[in-house]
N, C-alpha and C positions, 0 to 999 in steps of 0.2 A: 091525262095524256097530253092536255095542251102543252105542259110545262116541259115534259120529256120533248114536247119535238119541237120545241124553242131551244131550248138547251142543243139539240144534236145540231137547228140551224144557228145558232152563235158561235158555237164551236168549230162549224164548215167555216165562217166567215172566219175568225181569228186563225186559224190553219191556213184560209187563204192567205192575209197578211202576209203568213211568214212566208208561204211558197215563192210570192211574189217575189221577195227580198234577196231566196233563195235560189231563183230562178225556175221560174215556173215553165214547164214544158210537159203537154201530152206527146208522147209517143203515137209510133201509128199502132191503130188499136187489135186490128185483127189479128194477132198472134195470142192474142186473149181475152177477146173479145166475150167468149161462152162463158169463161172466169167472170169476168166482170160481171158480167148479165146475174150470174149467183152470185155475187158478193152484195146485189143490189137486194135481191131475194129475202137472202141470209141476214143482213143485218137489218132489213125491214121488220121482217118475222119476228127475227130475236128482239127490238126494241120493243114491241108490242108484248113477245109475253115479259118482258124487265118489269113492265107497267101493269099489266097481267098480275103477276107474282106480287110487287110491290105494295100493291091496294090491297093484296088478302092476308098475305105477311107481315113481320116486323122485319124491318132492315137488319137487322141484326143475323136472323134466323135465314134470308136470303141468300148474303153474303155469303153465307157456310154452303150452300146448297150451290152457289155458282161457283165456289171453286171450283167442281168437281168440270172446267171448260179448260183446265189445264190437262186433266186424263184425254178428253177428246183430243186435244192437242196435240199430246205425245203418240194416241192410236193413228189419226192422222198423218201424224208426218211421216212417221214409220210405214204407212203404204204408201202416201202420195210422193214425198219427198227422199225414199230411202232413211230415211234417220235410223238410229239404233234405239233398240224399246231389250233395257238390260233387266237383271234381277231387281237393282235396288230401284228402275223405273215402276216394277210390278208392286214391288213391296210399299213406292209411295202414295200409287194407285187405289191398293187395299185401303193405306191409313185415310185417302182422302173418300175413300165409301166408307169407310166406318162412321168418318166424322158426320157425313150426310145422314147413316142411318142412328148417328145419337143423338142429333138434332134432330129427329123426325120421330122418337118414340117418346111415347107416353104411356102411362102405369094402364092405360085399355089397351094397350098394345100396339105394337107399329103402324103409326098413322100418316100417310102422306094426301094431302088435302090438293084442291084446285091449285094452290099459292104454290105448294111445294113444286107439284109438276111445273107449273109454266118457269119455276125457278130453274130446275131441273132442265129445261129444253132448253132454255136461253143457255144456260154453259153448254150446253153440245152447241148448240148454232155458233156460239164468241167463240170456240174450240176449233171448231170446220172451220169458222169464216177467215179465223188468223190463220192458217195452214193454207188456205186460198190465198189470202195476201200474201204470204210472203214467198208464192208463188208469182205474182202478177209483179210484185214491187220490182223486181230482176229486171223489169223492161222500162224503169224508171231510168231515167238518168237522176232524176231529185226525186227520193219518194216522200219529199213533204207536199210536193204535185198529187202522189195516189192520195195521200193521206187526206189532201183536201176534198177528193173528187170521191174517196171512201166516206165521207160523213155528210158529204152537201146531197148527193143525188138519192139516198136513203132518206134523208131528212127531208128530200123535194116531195117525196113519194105520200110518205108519211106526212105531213102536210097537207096532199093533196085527199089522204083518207078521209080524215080527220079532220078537217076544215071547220066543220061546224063549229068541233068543241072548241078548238082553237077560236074562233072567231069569237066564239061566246064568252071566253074565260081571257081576252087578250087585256083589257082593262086592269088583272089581276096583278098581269107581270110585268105592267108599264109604270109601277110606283117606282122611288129613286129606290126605295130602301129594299125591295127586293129586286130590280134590277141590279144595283149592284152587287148583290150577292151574287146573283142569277149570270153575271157576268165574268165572276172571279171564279166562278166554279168553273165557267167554262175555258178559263184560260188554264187553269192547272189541268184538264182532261183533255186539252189541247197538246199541251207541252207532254202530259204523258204517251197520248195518240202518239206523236212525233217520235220520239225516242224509241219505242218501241218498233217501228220501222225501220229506224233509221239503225238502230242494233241488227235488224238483221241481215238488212243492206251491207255494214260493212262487219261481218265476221260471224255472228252469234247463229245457233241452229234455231229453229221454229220452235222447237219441245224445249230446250234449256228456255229460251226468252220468253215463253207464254206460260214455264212453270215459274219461274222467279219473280213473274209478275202478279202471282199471287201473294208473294209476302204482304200483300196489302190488308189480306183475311183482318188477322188481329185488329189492325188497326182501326177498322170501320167499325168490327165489331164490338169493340171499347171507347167508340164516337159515337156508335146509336145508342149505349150506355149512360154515357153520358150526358148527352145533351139531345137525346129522345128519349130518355125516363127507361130505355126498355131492359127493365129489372127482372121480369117473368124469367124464370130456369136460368137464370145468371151464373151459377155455378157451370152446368151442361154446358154452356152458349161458352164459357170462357175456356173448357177443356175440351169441348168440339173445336172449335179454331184454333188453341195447339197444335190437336193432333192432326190439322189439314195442314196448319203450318208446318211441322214438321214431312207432311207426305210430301208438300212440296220443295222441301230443301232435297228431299233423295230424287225428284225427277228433275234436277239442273240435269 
């Protein structure tokens, strides 16, 4: 856990960076004040079970299982924001539960374990909690301002739980050599954070931006392939994330 809420505070700070540059300004807060208070909630929760899920899972097999934070997204915005939820939204939805339950069966029969569910709640929480921002971000004049103020004060929190293990394991992540990885990861999760606000800010709806940002499926899941050995149902794993991939090109 320590490493997760290192990573969510480098990435608050590099997000600061750019806000700054960008011109940083909070708004006044009470027009969304109860938003925020859940968005603190929501991705506290949800980072906990990522970490949850993570330690009982293969990356690989999670990946599939959090897509399924794009379906919440489009049920979401479809009540909270008006959005439209069409046929081919319904039809992506199914491919992206299929692929959930083909990656969760085994020849004893359909098994969904500790790993699976916290994987599983974490995509509803990332689901609800972007459907909340890109509610809140509207009161932005810069939302690389929320975007800083979405990852530091979650990561304050967490922090504050978690202290121990962090304190304990802080040795670990102070070498050059994983610092700097530790640091490079957080700049591309950065710049992703970013854009994906800032798409909604100017033009994109919540359900098209939070289903297209699952294109990512395949790609993790052919990098924990690769360079995490995780070969188990490699077949399944590789025709599971098609078929999410594809669900998610029908809910643009």
């Amino acid at each position: 856990m320590g490493f997760a809420i290192l990573f969510q505070v480098f990435t608050a700070l590099i997000i600061g960076v750019f806000a700054v540059f960008a011109g940083f300004h909070i708004p006044n807060i009470s027009p969304f004040f109860w938003n925020f208070l859940l968005s603190v909630v929501i991705y506290t929760l949800a980072n906990i079970c990522v970490f949850q899920s993570l330690s009982r899972i293969e990356a690989s097999q999670f990946t599939i299982l959090f897509v399924t934070r794009g379906v919440w997204t489009i049920i979401a915005a479809a009540f909270f924001l008006g959005e439209t939820f069409s046929f081919l939204h319904i039809l992506g939805t199914l491919l992206i539960l299929f692929s959930v339950f083909l990656i969760s069966y085994k020849k004893s029969g359909f098994h969904v374990g500790k790993g699976s569910l916290y994987g599983l709640a974490a995509g509803f929480l990332f689901g609800v909690g972007y459907v909340n921002d890109a509610y809140i971000v509207k009161f932005f004049s810069s939302p690389i301002t929320y975007s800083f103020l979405d990852f530091f004060v979650p990561s304050v929190v967490l922090l504050f739980i978690y202290r121990t293990s962090v304190t304990k394991h802080i040795s670990q992540f102070v070498k050059p050599s994983v610092m700097g990885k530790l640091l490079l990861l957080c700049l591309l999760y950065a710049v992703f954070g970013i854009t994906i606000l800032l798409s909604y800010k100017y033009g994109g709806t919540a359900s098209q931006i939070g289903a297209i940002s699952q294109s990512t499926t395949i790609v993790i899941v052919l990098l924990a392939i690769i360079f995490l050995k995780e070969t188990t149902s490699l077949a399944k794993k590789l025709f599971a994330s098609i078929i999410a991939f594809i669900g998610v090109l029908l809910l643009r």
